[in-house]
SEGU-153177 format. One record per residue: residue number from 1; residue in three letters; x, y, z of N, C-alpha, C, O, CB in turn. Coordinates in steps of 0.2 Angstrom, whole numbers, m for minus. Glycine has a CB too. Example, Ala and Ser with C-alpha at 12.3 -4.5 7.8 and 13.67 -1.06 7.14 Angstrom:
> 1,ALA,66,m28,39,62,m22,39,66,m16,39,71,m17,42,57,m22,45
> 2,SER,64,m11,35,68,m5,36,64,0,39,67,6,40,70,m3,29
This chain:
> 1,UNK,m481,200,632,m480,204,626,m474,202,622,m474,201,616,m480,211,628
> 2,UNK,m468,202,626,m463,199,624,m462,192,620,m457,190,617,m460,201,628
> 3,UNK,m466,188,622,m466,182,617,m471,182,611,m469,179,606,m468,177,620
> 4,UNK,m477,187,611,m479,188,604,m476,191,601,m476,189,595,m484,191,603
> 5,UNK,m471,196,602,m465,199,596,m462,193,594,m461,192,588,m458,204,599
> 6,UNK,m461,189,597,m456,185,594,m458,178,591,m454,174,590,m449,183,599
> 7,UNK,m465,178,590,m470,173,587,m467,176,578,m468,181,576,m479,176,590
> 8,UNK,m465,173,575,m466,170,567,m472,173,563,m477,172,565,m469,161,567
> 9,UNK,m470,177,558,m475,180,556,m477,175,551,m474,170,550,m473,187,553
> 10,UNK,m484,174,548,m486,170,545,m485,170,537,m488,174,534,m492,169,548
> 11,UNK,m482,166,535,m480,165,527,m487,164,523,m492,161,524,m474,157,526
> 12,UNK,m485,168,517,m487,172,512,m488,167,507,m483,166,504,m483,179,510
> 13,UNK,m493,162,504,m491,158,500,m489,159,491,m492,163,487,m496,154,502
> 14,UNK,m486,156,490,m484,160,480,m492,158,476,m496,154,477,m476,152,473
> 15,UNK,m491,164,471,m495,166,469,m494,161,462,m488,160,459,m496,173,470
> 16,UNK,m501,159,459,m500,155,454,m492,157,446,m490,153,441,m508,153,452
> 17,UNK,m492,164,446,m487,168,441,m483,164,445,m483,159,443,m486,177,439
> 18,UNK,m480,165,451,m473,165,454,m472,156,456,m466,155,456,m474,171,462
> 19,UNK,m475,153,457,m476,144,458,m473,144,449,m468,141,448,m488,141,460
> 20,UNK,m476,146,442,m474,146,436,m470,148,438,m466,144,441,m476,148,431
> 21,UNK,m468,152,436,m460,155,437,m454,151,439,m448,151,436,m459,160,442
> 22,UNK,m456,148,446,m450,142,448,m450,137,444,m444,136,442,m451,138,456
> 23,UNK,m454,135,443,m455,130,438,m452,130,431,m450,125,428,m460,129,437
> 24,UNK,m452,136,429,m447,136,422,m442,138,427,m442,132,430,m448,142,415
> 25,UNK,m439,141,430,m431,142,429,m428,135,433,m422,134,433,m429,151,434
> 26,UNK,m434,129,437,m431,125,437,m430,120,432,m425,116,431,m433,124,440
> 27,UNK,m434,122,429,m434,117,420,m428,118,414,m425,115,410,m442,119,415
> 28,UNK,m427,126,416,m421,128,412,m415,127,415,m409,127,411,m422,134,410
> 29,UNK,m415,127,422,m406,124,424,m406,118,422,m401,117,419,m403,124,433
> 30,UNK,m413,112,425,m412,105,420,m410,105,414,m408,100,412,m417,100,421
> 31,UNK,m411,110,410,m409,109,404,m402,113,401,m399,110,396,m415,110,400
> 32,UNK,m401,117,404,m393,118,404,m388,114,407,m382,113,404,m392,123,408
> 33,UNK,m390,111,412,m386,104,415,m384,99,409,m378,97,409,m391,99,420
> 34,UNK,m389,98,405,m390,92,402,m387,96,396,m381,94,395,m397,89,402
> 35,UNK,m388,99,392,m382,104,388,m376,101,389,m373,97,386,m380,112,391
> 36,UNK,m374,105,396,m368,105,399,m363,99,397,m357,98,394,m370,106,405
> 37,UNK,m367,95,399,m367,87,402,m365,84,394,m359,82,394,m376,84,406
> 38,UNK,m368,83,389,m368,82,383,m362,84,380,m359,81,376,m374,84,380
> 39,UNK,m360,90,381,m353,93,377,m348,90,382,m342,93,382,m352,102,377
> 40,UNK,m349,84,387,m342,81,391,m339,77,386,m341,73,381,m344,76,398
> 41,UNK,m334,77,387,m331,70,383,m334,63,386,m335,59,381,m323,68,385
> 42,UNK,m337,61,392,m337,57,398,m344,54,394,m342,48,392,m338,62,407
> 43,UNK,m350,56,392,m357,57,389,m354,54,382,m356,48,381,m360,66,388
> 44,UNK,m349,57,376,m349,53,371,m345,47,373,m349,43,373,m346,56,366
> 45,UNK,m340,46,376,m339,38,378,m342,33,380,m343,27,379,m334,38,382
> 46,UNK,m346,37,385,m353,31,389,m358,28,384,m360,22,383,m360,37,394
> 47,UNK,m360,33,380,m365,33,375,m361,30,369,m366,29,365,m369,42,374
> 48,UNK,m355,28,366,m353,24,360,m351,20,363,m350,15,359,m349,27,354
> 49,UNK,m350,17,369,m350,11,374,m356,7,371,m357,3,367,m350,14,383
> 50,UNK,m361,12,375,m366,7,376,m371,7,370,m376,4,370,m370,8,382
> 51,UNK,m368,11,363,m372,10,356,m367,3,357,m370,m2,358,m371,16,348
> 52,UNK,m362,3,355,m356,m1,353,m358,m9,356,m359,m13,353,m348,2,355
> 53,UNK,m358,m9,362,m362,m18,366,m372,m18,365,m375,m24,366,m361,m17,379
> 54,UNK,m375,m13,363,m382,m15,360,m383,m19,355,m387,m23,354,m386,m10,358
> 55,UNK,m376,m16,348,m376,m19,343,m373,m26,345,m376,m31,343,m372,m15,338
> 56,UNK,m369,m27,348,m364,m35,350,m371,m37,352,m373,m42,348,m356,m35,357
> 57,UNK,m377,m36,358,m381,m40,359,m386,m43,355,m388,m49,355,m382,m37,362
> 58,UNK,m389,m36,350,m393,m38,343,m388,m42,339,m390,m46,335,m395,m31,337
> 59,UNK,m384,m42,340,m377,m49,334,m379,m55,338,m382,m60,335,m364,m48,337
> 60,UNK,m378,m55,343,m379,m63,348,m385,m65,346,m386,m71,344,m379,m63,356
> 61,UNK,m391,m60,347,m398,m62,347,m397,m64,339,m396,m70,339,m403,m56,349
> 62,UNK,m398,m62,336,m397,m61,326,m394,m70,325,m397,m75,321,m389,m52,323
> 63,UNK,m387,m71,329,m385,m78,330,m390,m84,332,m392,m88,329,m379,m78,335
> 64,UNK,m392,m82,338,m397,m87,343,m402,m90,338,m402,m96,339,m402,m82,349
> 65,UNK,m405,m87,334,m411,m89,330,m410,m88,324,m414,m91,321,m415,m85,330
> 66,UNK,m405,m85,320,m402,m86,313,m397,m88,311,m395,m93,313,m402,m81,309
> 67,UNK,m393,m83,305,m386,m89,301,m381,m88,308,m383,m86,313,m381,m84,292
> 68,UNK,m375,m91,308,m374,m93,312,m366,m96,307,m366,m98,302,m380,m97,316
> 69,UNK,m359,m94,312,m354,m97,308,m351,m105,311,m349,m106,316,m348,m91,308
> 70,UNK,m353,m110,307,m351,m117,308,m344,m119,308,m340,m118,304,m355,m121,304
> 71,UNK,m343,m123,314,m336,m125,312,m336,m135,313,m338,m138,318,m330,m120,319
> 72,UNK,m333,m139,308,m335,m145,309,m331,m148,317,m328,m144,320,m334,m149,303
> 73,UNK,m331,m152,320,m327,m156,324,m331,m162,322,m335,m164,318,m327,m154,332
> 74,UNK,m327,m167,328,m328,m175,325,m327,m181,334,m321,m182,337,m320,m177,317
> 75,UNK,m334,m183,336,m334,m185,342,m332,m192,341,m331,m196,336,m341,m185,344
> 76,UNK,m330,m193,348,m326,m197,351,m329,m203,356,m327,m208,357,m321,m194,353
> 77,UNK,m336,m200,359,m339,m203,363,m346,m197,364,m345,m191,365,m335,m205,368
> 78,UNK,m353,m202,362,m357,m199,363,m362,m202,369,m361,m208,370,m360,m198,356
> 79,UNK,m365,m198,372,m370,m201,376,m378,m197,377,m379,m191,377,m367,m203,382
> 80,UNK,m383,m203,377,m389,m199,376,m393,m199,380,m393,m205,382,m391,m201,371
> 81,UNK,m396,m196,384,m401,m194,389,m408,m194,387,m409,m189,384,m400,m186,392
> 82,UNK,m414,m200,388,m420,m199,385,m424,m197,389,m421,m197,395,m422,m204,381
> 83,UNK,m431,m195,389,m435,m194,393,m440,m197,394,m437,m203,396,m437,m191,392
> 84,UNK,m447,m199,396,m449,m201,399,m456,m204,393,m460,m208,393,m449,m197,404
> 85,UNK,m455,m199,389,m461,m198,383,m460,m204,378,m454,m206,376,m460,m190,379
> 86,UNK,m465,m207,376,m465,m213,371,m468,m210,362,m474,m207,362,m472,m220,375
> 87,UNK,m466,m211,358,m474,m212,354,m474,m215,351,m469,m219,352,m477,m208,351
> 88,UNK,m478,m215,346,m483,m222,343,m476,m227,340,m476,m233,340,m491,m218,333
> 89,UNK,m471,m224,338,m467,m228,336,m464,m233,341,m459,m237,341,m463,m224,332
> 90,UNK,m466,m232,344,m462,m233,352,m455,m232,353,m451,m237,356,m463,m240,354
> 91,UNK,m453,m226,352,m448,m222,350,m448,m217,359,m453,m214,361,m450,m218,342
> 92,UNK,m444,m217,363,m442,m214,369,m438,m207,364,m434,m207,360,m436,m220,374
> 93,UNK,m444,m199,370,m438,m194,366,m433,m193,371,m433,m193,377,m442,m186,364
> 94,UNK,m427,m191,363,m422,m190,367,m420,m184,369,m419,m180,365,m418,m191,364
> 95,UNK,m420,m182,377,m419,m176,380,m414,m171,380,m415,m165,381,m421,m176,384
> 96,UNK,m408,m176,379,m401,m172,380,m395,m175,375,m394,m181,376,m398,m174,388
> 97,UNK,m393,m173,372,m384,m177,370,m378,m174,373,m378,m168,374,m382,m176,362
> 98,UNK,m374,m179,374,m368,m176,376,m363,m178,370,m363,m183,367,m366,m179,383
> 99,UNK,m359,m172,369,m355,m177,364,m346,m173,366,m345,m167,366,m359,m178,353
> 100,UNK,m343,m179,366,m336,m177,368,m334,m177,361,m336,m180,357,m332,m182,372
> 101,UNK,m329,m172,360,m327,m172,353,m317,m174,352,m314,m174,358,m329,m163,350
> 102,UNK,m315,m174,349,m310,m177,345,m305,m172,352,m301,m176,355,m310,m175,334
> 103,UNK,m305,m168,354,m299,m161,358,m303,m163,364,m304,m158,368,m299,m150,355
> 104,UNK,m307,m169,365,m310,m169,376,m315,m163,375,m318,m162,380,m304,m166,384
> 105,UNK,m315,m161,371,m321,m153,373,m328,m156,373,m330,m159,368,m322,m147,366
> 106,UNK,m333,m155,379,m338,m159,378,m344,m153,378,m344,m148,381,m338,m166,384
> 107,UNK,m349,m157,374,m354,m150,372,m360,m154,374,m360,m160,372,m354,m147,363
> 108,UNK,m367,m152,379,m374,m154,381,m378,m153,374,m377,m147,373,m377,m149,388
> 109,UNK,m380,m155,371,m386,m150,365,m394,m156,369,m395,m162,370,m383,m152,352
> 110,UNK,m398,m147,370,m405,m150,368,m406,m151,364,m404,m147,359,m409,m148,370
> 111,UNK,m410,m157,364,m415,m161,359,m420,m161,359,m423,m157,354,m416,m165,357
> 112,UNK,m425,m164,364,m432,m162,368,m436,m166,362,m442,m164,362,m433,m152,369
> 113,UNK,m433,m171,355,m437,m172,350,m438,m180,349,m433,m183,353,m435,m169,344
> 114,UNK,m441,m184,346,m438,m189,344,m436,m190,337,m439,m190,331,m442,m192,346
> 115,UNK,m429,m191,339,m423,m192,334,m419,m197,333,m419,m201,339,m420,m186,334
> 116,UNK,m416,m199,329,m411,m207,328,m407,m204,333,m407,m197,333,m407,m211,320
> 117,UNK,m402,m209,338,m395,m205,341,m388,m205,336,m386,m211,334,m394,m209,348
> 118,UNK,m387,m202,336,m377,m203,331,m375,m206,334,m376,m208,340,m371,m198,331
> 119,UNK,m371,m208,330,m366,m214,330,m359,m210,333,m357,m205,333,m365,m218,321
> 120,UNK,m357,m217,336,m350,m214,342,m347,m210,338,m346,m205,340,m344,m219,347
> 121,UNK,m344,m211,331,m339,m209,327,m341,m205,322,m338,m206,316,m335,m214,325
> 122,UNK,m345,m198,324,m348,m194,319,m345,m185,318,m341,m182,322,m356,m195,321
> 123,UNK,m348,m184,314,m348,m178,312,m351,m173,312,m356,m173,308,m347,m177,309
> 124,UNK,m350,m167,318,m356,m163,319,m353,m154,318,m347,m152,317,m359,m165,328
> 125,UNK,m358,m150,318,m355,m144,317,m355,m139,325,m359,m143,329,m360,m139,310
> 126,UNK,m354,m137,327,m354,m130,335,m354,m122,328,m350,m119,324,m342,m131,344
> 127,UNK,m359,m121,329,m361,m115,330,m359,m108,332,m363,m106,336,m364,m116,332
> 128,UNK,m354,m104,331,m353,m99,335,m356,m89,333,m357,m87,327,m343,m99,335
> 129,UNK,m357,m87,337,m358,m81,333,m349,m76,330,m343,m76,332,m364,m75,338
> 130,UNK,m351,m72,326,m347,m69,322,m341,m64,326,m335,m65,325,m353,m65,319
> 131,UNK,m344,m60,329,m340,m55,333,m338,m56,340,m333,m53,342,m344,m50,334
> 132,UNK,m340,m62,345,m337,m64,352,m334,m71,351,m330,m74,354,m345,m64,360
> 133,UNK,m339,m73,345,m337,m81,344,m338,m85,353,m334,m87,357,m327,m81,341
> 134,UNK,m346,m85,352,m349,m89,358,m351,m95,355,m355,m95,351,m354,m85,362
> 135,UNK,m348,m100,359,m354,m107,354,m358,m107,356,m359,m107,363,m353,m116,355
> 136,UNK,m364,m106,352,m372,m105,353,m377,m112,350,m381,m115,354,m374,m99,347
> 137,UNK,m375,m113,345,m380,m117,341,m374,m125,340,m368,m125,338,m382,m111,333
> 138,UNK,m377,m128,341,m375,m136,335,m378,m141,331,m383,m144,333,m373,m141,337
> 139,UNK,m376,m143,326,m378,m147,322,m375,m153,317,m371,m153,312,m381,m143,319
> 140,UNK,m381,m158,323,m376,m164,320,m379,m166,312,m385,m165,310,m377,m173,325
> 141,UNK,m374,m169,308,m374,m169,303,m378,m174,298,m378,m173,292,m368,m168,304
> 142,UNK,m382,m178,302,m386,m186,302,m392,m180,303,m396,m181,298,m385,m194,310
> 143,UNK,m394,m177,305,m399,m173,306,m399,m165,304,m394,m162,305,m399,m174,313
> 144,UNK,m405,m162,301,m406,m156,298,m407,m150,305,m408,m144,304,m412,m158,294
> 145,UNK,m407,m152,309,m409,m148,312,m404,m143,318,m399,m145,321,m415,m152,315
> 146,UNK,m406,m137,319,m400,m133,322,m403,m134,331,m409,m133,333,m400,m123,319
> 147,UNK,m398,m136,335,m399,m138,342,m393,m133,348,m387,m133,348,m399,m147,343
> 148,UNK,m399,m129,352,m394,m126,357,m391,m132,360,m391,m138,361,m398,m122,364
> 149,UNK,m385,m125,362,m378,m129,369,m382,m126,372,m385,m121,371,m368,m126,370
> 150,UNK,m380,m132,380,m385,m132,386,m381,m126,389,m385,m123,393,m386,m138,392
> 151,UNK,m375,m124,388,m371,m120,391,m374,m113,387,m374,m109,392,m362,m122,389
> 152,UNK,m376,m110,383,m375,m104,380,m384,m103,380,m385,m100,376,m372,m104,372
> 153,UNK,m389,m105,385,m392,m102,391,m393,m96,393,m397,m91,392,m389,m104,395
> 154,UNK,m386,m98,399,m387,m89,401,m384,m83,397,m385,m77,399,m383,m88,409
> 155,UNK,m381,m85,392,m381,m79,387,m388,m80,384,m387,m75,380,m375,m79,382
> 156,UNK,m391,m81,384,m399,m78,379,m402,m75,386,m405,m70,386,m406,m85,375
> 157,UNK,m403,m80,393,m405,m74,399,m402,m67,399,m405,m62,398,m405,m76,407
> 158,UNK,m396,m67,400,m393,m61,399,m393,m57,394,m392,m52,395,m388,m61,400
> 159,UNK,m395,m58,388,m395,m54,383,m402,m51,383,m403,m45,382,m394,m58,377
> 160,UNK,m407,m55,383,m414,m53,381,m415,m49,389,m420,m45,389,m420,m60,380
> 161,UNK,m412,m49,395,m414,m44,400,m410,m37,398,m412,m32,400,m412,m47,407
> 162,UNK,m403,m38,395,m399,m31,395,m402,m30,387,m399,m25,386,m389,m30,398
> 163,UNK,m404,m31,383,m410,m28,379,m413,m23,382,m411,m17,383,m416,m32,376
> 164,UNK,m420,m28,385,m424,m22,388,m420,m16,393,m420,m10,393,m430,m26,392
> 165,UNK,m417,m19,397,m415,m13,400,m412,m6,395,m413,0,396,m410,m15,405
> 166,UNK,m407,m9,389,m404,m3,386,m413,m2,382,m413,4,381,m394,m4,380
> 167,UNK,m418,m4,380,m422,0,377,m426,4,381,m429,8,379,m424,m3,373
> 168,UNK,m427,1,388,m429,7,392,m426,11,394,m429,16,396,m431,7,397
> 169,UNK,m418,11,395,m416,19,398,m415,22,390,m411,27,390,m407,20,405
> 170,UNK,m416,21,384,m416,26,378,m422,29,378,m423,35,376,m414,24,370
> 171,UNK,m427,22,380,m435,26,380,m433,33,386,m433,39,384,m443,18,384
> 172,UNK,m432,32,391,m433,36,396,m426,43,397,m426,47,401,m435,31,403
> 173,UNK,m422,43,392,m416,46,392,m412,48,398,m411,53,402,m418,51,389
> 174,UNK,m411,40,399,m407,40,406,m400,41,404,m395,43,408,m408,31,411
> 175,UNK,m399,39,398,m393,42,395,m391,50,393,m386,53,389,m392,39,388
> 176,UNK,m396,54,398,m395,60,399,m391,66,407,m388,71,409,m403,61,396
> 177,UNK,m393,59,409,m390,60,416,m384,55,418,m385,50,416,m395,60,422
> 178,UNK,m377,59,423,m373,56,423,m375,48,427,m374,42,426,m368,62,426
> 179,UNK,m378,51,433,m378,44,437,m381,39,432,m377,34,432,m384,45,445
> 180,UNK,m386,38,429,m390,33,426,m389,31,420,m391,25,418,m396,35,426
> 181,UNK,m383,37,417,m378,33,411,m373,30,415,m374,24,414,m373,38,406
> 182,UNK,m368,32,420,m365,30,424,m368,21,423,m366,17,419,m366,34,429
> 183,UNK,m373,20,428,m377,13,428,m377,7,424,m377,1,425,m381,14,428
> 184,UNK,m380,13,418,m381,8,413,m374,5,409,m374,0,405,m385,10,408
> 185,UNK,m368,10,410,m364,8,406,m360,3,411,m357,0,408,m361,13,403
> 186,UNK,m360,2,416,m355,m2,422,m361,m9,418,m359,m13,414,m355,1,433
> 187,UNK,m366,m9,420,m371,m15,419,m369,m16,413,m368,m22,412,m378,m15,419
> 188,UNK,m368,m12,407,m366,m15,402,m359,m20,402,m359,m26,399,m365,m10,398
> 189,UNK,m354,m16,406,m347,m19,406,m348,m24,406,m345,m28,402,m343,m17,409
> 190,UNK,m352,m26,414,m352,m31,417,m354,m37,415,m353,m42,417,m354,m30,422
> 191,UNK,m360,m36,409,m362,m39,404,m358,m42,400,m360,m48,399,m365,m35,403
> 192,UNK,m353,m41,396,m349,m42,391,m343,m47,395,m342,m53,393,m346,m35,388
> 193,UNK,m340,m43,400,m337,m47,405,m339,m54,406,m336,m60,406,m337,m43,412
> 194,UNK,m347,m53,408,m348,m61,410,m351,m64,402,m355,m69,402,m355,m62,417
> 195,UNK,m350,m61,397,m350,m64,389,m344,m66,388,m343,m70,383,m351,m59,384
> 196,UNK,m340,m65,391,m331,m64,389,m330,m73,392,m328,m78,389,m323,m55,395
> 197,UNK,m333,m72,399,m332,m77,404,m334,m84,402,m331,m90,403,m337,m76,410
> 198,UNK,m341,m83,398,m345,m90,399,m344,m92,395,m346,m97,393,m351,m91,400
């Protein structure tokens, strides 16, 4: 007898009004939080951080594939890398240039075309963008055509991946919670950092 007393009375389960009920007053502290959270200072700095490096990244991209500020130099030694490919001219394409410039600074540009090679003692432009002044783009001057630095690479992987990421956490308003602003904005830093780097 004494252990049926002390058996657990059996729970009563919520009734579908009272299941609602939790549900708003859980939905309304999340949205008081987020209130809350929005009137920090912490929230406007995160959030004009990571407007402020979206735009620097649309700048780079905007560079990658359009105008682009040129600056001339003048090589000192060039060398050319062909490939494997022939055509009808029996012309070998050329896959790589190196060219040392006039200050030892030496720049890779793909070609991947068949083109005449420059001459050792030429004149070519490097490409930088606007606001980080990254060499992106070059263009030798015997030739019309704008050719990536083998080096400026992992800045277009890194750019086109922390795109998508900052346009999914605006899609999903991850910039509404501390941890996942938090995130995005260290990824951002760390982003810029290894823009500053390369």
């Amino acid at each position: 007898m004494a252990f049926e007393d002390k058996k657990k009375l059996s729970r009563q389960p919520l009734s579908q009004k009272e299941v609602a009920n939790l549900v708003a007053i859980k939905k309304h502290r999340e949205q008081q939080k987020v209130i809350q959270f929005k009137k920090t200072n912490t929230f406007k700095f995160f959030n004009i951080f990571n407007v402020c490096c979206f735009f620097i990244y649309l700048e780079l991209l905007f560079c990658f594939f359009g105008p682009i500020n040129f600056q001339t130099h003048y090589s000192i030694l060039v060398k050319i890398k062909t490939g494997n490919e022939i055509n009808l001219k029996n012309e070998r394409i050329i896959s790589q240039i190196n060219i040392v410039d006039a200050s030892l600074k030496q720049y890779d540009l793909i070609i991947d075309d068949y083109v005449l090679p420059p001459k050792k003692f030429t004149a070519f432009q490097i490409g930088k963008d606007y606001i980080l002044q990254k060499e992106l783009k070059a263009k030798i001057c015997d030739l019309d055509k704008d050719y990536f630095i083998q080096s400026s690479s992992p800045i277009l992987f890194l750019l086109l991946l922390i795109i998508f990421v900052s346009i999914i956490s605006v899609i999903y308003n991850l910039n509404e919670n501390i941890y996942s602003l938090s995130a995005v904005s260290l990824l951002n830093l760390i982003i810029m950092f290894s823009f500053l780097i390369l």
